[in-house]
C-alpha positions as CSV (number, residue, x, y, z in Angstrom):
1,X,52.3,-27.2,-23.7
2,X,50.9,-25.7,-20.5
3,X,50.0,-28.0,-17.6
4,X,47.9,-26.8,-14.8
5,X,47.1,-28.4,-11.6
6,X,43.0,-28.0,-10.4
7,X,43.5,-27.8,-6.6
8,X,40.2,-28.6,-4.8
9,X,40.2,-26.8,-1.1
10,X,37.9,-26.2,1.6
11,X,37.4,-22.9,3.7
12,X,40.9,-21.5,2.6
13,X,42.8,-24.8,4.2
14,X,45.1,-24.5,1.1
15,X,47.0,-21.6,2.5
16,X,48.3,-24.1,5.0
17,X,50.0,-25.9,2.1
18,X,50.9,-23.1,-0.8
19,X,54.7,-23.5,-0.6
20,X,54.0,-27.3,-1.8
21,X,52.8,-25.7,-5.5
22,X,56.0,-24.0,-6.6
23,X,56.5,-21.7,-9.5
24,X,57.7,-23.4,-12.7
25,X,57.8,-22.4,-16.3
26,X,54.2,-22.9,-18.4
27,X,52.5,-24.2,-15.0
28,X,49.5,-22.5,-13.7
29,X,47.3,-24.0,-10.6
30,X,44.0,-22.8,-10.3
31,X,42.0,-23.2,-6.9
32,X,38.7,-24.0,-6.0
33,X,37.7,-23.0,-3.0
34,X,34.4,-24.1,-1.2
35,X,33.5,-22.0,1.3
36,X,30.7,-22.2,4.5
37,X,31.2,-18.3,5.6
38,X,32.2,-15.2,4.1
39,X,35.3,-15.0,6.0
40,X,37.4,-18.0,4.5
41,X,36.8,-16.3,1.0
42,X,40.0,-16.5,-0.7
43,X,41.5,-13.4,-2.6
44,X,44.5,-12.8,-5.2
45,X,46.1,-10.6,-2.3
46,X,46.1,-13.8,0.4
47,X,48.4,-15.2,-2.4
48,X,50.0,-13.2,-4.4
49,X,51.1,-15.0,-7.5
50,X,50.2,-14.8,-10.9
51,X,50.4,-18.0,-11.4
52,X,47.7,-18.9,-9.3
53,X,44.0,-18.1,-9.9
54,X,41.2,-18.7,-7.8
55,X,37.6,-18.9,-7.6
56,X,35.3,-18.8,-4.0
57,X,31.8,-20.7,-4.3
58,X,29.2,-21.3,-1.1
59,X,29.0,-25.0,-1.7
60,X,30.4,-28.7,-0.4
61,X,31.1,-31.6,-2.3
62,X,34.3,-32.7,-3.9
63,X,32.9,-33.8,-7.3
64,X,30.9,-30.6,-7.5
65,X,34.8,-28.7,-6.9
66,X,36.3,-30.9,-9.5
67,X,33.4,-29.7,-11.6
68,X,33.8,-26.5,-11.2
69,X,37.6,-26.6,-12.2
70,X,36.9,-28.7,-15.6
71,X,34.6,-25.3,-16.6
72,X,37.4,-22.7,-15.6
73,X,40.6,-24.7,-16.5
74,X,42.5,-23.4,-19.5
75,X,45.6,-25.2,-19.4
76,X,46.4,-27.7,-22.3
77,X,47.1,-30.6,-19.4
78,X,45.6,-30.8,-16.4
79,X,46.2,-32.6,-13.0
80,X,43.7,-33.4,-10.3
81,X,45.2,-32.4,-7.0
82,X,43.9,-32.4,-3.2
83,X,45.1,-29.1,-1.4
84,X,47.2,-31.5,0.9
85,X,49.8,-33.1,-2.0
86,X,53.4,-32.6,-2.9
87,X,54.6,-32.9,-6.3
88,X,57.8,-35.0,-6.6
89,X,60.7,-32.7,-8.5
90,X,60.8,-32.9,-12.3
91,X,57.4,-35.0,-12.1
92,X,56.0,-31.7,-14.0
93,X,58.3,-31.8,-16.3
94,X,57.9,-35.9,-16.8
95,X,54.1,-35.5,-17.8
96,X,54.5,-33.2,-19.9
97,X,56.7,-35.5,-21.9
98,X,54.5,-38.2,-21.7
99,X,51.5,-36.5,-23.1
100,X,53.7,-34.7,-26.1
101,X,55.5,-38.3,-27.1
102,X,52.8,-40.9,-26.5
103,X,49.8,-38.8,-26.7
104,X,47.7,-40.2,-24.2
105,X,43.5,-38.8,-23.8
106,X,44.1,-39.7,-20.1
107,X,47.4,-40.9,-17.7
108,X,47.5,-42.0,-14.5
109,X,50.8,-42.4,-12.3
110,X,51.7,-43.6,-9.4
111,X,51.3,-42.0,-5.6
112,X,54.0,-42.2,-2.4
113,X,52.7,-41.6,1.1
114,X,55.5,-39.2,2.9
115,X,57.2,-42.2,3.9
116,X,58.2,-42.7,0.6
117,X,56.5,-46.2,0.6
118,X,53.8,-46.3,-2.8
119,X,50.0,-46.3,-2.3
120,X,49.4,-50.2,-3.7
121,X,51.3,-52.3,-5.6
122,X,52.2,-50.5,-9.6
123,X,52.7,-52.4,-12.8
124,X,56.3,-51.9,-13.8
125,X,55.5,-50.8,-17.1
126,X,52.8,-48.5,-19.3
127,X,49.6,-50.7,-19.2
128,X,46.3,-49.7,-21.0
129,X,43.8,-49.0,-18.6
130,X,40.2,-51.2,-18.3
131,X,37.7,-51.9,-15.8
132,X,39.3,-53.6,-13.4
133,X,42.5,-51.3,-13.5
134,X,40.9,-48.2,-13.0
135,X,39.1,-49.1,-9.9
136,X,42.5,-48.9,-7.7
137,X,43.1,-45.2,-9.0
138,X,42.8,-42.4,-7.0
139,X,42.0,-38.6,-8.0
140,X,45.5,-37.1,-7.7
141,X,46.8,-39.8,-9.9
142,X,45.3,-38.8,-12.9
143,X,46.0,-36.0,-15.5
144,X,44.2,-35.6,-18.8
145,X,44.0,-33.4,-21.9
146,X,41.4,-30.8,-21.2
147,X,40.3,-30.0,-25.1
148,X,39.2,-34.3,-24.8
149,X,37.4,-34.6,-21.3
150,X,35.4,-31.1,-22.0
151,X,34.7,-32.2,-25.5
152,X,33.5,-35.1,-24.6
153,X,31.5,-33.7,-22.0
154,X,33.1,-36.0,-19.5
155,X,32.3,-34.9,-16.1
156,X,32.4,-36.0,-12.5
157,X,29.1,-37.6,-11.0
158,X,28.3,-34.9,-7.9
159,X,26.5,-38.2,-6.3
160,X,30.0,-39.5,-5.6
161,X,33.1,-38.4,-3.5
162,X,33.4,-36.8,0.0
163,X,30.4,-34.4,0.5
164,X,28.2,-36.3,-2.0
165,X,25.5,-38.5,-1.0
166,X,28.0,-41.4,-1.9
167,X,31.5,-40.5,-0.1
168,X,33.9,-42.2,-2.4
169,X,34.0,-43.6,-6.2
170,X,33.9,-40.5,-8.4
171,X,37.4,-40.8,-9.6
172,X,36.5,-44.5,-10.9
173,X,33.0,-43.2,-12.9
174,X,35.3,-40.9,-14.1
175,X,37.7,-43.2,-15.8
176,X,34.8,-45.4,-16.8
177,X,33.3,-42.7,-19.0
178,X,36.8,-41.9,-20.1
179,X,36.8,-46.1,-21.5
180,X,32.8,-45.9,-22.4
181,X,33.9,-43.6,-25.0
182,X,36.9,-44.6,-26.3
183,X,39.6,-42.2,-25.0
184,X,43.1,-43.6,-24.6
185,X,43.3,-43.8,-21.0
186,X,47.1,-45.4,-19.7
187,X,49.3,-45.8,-16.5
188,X,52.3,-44.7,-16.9
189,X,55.4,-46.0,-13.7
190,X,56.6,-42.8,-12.7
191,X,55.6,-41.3,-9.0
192,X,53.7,-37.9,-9.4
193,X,53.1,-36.8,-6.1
194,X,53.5,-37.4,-2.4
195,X,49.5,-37.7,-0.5
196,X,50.1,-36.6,3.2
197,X,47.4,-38.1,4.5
198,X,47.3,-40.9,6.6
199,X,47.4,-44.2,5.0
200,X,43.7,-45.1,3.5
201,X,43.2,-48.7,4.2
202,X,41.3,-48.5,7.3
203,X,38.6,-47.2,5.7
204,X,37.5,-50.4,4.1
205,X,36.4,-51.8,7.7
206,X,33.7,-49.2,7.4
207,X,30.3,-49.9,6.4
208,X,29.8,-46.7,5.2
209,X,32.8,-47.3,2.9
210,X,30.9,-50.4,1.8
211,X,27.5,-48.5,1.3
212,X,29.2,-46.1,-1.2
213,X,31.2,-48.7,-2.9
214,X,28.1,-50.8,-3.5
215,X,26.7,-47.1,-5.3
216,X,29.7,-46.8,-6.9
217,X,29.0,-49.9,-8.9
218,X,25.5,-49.8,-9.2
219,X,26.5,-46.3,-11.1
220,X,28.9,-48.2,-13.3
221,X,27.4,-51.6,-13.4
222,X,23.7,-51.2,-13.3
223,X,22.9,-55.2,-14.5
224,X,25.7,-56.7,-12.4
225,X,26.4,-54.4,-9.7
226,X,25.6,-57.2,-6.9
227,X,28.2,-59.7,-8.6
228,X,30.8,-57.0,-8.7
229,X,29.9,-56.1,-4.8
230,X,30.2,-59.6,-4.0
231,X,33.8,-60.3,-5.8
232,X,34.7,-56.9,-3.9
233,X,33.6,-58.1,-0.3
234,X,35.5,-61.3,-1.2
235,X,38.8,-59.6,-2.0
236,X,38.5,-57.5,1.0
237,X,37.6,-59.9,3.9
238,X,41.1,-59.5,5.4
239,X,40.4,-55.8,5.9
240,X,37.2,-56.1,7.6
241,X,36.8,-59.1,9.2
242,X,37.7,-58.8,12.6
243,X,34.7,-56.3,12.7
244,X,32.2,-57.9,10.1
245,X,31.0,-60.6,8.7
246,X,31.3,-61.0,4.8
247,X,27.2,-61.2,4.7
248,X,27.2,-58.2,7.0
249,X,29.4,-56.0,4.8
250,X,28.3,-57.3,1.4
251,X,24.4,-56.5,3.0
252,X,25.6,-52.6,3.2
253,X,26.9,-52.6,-0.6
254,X,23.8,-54.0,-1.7
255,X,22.0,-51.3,0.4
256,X,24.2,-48.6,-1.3
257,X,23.1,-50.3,-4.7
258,X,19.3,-50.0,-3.9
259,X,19.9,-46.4,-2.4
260,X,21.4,-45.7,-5.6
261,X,18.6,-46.8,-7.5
262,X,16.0,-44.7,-5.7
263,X,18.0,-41.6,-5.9
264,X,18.3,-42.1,-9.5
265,X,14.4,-42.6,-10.1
């Protein structure tokens, strides 16, 4: 069963990180690699592994990458990855087991910032996904048969995720297509991979966070999108409220929900 890793990078930054995507037997990685000028084009001789394939394209947008890597990907597994991540040893090796014994559509697992401390809080034990579940996933949590998501012509929404009009939320649509049509979508306790960017929470004082998160479930939620906004405004007071009020806040996601309406006219 070949696994292979769709790394999503931006004017040849990945060369910064290539000795964090090792070698190992039936793994490929392929790379996409947005570019803004001819010079940070990316060829097999900057890298030199066969192993590794990778494909240039003059565009922006991290949906559109991710995209682009579901119509090139040819591995029987695939995993979602940022061109910043670390796989943790025999984590490979752990999925691969996972999808040939339980036989999941679509896994997620669990994240470690370099401090070894984990992204949120993880159940303890493999838990069927649903709606409220997958909202606390992020991208390079998730792996999923590709011969499923292609068939099922499940792709990412290019409105969503950093570059898009909406700058966060297209992992979540994602998964909520997976659920809309019936895939067998689990979490599985095991840590995948090490993010080394700086913890994330501090977004979610921004308003333009709450803009896109209002989008995000106007996308998913088109009859109740204000009621979800509200619960999640509620839940997230603590992180915003030395700067904003809750009506403040909750008044940018309902502005992201009507954006999101007019763009979809």
């Amino acid at each position: 069963m070949k696994v292979e890793i769709l790394i999503s990078s931006v004017n040849s930054k990945i060369l910064r990180y290539l000795d964090n995507f090792q070698p190992e037997n039936e793994l490929e990685y392929l790379i996409i690699n947005q570019i803004s000028e001819d010079r940070q084009i990316l060829s097999a001789g900057d890298i030199d592994r066969d192993d590794i394939r990778i494909f240039n394209y003059h565009e922006s947008g991290l949906s559109c990458s991710r995209n682009r890597a579901l119509e090139l990907a040819r591995g029987d597994i695939c995993l979602l990855a940022d061109d910043d991540v670390r796989y943790i040893p025999e984590a490979i090796s752990r999925v691969r087991e996972i999808f040939a014994t339980d036989r999941p559509d679509v896994a997620t697992f669990c994240m470690l910032y370099p401090d070894s401390s984990p992204a949120r809080r993880y159940p303890d034990r493999i838990v069927k996904h649903n709606l409220l579940s997958i909202m606390k996933v992020s991208s390079v949590e998730i792996a999923f048969r590709r011969e499923v998501i292609v068939g099922k012509n499940i792709r990412f929404d290019e409105k969503f995720g950093l570059g898009g009009i909406f700058p966060s939320g297209e992992e979540n649509i994602f998964l909520r297509q997976c659920l809309i049509k019936k895939l067998q979508v689990k979490f599985y306790p095991i840590n995948l991979v090490i993010h080394d960017s700086s913890k994330k929470s501090g977004k979610l004082d921004d308003l333009s966070f709450a803009r896109a998160k209002g989008a995000m479930f106007a996308r998913m939620f088109p009859l109740t999108a204000p009621l979800w906004s509200l619960l999640f405004a509620c839940k997230k007071i603590p992180y915003f409220a030395r700067r904003y009020t809750l009506w403040k806040y909750y008044k940018s996601m309902l502005a992201g929900i009507r954006e999101y309406k007019e763009e979809s006219i």
